[in-house]
C-alpha positions in Angstrom: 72.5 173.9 124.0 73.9 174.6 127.5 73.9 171.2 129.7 71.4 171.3 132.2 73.1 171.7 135.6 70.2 172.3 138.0 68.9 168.9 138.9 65.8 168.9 141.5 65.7 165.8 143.9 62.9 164.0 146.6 63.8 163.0 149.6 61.2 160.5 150.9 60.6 160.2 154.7 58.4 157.4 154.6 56.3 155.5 157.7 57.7 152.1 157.6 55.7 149.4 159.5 55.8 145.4 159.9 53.8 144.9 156.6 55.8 144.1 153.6 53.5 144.2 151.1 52.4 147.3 152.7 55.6 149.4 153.0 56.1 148.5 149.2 52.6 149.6 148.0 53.0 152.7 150.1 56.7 153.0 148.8 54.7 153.3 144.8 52.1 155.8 146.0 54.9 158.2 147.6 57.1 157.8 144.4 54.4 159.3 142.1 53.8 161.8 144.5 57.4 162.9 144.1 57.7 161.9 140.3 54.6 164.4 139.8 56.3 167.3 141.3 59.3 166.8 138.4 61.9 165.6 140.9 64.5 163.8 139.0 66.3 161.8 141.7 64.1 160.5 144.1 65.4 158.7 146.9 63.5 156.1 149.7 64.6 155.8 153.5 67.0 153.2 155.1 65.0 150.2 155.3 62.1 150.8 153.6 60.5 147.9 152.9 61.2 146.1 156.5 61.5 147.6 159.9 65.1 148.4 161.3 66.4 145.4 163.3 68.8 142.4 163.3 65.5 140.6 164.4 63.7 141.7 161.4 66.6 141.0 158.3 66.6 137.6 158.1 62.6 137.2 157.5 61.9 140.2 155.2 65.4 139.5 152.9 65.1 138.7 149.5 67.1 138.4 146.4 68.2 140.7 143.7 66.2 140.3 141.6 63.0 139.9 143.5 59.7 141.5 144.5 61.1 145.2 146.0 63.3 145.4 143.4 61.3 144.6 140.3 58.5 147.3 141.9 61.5 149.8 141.9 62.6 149.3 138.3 59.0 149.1 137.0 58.4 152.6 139.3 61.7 154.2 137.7 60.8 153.3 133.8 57.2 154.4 134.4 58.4 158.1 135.8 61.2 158.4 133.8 63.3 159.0 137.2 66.1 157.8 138.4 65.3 156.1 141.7 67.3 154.9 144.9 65.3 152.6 146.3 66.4 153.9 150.6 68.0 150.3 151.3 66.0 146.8 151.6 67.8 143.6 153.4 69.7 141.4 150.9 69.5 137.3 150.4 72.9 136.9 148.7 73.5 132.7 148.9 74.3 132.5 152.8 75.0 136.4 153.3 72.8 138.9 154.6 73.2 142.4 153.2 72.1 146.3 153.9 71.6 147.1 150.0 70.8 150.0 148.6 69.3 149.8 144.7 69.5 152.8 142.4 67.6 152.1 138.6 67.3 154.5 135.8 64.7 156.1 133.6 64.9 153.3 131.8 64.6 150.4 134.5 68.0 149.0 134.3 69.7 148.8 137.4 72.6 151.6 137.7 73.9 151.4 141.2 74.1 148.7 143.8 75.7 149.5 147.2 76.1 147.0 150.1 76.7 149.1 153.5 80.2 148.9 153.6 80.3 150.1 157.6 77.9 148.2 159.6 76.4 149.9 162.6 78.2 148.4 165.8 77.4 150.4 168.7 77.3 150.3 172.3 76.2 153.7 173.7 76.0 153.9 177.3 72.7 154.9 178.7 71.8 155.2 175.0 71.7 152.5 171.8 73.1 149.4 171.9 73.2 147.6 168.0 74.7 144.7 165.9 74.5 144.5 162.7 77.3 142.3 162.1 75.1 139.7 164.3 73.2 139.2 161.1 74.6 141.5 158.1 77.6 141.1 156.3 80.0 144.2 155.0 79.8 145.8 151.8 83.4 145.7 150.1 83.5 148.0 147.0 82.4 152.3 146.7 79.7 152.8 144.7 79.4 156.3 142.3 76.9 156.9 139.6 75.3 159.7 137.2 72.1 161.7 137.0 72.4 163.4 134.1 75.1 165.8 134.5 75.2 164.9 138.3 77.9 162.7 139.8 76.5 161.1 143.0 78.7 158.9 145.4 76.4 156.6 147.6 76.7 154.9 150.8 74.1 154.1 153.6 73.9 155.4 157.3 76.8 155.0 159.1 78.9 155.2 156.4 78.4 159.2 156.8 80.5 158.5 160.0 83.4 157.9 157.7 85.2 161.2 155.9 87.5 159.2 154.1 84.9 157.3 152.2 83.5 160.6 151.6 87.1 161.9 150.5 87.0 159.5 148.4 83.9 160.6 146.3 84.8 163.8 146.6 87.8 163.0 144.6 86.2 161.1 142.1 84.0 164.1 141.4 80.9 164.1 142.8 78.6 166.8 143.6 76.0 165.0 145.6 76.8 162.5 148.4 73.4 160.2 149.3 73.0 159.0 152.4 69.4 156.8 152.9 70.1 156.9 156.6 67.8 155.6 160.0 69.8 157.2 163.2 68.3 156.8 166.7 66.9 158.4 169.2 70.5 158.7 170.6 72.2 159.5 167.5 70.1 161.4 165.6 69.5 164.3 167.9 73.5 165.2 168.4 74.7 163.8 165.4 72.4 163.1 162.3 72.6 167.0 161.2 76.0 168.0 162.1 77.2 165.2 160.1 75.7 165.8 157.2 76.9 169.5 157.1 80.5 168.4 158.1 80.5 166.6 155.1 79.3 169.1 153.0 81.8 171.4 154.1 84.3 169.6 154.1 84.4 168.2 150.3 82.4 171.8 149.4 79.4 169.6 147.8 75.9 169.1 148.4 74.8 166.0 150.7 71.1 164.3 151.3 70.1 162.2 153.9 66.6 159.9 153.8 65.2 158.9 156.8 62.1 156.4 157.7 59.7 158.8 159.5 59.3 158.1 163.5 57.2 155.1 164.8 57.5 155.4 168.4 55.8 152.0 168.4 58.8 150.3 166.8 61.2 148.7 168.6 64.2 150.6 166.6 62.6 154.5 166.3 64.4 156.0 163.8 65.0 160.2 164.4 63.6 161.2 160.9 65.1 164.4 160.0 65.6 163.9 156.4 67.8 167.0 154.6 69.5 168.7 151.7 72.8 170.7 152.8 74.4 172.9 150.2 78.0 173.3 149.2 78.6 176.4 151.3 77.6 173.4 154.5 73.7 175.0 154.7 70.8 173.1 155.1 68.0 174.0 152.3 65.8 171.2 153.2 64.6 169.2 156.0 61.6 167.4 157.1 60.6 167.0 160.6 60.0 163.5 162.6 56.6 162.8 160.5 55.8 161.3 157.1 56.9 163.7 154.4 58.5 164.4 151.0 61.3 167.2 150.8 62.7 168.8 147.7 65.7 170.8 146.8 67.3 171.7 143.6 70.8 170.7 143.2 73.2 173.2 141.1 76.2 171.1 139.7 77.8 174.5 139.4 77.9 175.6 142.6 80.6 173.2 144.0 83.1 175.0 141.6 81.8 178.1 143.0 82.5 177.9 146.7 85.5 176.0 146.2 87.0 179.2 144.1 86.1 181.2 147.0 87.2 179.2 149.6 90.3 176.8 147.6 90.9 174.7 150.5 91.5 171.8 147.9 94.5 173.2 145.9 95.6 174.4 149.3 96.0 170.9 151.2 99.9 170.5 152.4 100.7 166.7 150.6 104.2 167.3 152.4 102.7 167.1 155.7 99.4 164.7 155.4 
């Protein structure tokens, strides 16, 4: 039997508010929504169990194991999904960490990623943010399988970084996943081009999740969520509101566009 290579994933642009219990409740209800529609990989926003903010970590942190992410393993076992549960603020001993969870059909835990870059910004006229005020750096990459997927993982700003990217690409993975909450600032020049610069340039597929837009919240995130192909186009996207996109990833289709276009057997090692 030929190995499935057409894998269909959820990208869940969830409203977010000050409510933990809430946002976690909510979190369950969008997951079957997305489980019913046979996506395989279904992925929550940046934060989704807390609002965005250096002022907001500390209180809504817990530990691994703990309440979010016992409700994501019992969500991923009951769906027979594999699940990446956005990001959720991390109690590690004294260490605060942006942590993104991933746990497989079977409930055991297959992925954990701390961001590695933390979003330090001072934008004039724009954003000004922190995070190493209160969170503390991831320090390892963090890859794992759906099926016959290979997906490399980071969180936000680590889009920012091609050579993290690079790095999955080398590995092998088709699929780079990025739960992600850009700004108002951000979002609007960046959030998109990024996402398709990465796609082109390591000629694989990358998702982004965002929380959908409170403009009530003291951090509004752009929303925005997408899909972008191998050949760098975008084949979903959600708007600024509450929603669930889908797109169907084709492991095969990497191989494709980079026979066409071989720009990886054609890199000068002599030179760079």
């Amino acid at each position: 039997m030929k190995a499935m290579h057409k894998i269909k994933v959820a990208m869940i642009q969830m409203k977010v508010g000050t409510d933990k219990a809430n946002n976690i409740a909510h979190a369950q209800e969008l997951i079957k929504q997305a489980a019913s529609k046979n996506a395989r990989l279904i992925c929550l926003p940046e934060c989704f169990n807390s609002p965005y903010g250096i002022q907001h970590f500390p209180s809504y942190a817990e530990m691994v194991p703990g309440e979010t992410s016992q409700m994501l393993s019992t969500m991923a076992k009951d769906h027979s999904v594999y699940l990446c549960g956005g990001s959720i603020p991390e109690r590690d001993h004294d260490h605060l960490y942006n942590t993104s969870l991933v746990y497989g059909p079977n409930g055991d835990l297959v992925a954990k990623h701390r961001k590695v870059h933390l979003f330090d910004v001072d934008v004039p006229g724009g954003i000004k943010f922190k995070e190493s005020d209160v969170l503390s750096p991831g320090n390892k990459l963090t890859v794992f399988n759906v099926d016959t997927l290979k997906v490399g993982l980071g969180i936000c700003y680590d889009i920012r970084f091609p050579e993290m990217s690079s790095k999955y690409s080398d590995e092998g993975c088709q699929l780079l996943l990025y739960p992600a909450a850009f700004n108002m600032t951000t979002g609007p020049k960046h959030f998109q081009l990024l996402q398709r610069a990465r796609a082109m340039d390591h000629q694989l597929y990358v998702a982004t999740c965002s929380p959908a837009r409170d403009e009530t919240a003291s951090y509004i995130a752009w929303g925005y969520s997408a899909v972008c192909n191998p050949w760098a186009e975008v084949i979903a996207e959600a708007g600024h509101v509450e929603e669930i996109i889908y797109a169907e990833i084709d492991t095969e289709l990497s191989d494709t566009v980079r026979k066409a276009i071989p720009v990886r057997n054609q890199k000068r090692h002599d030179l760079y």
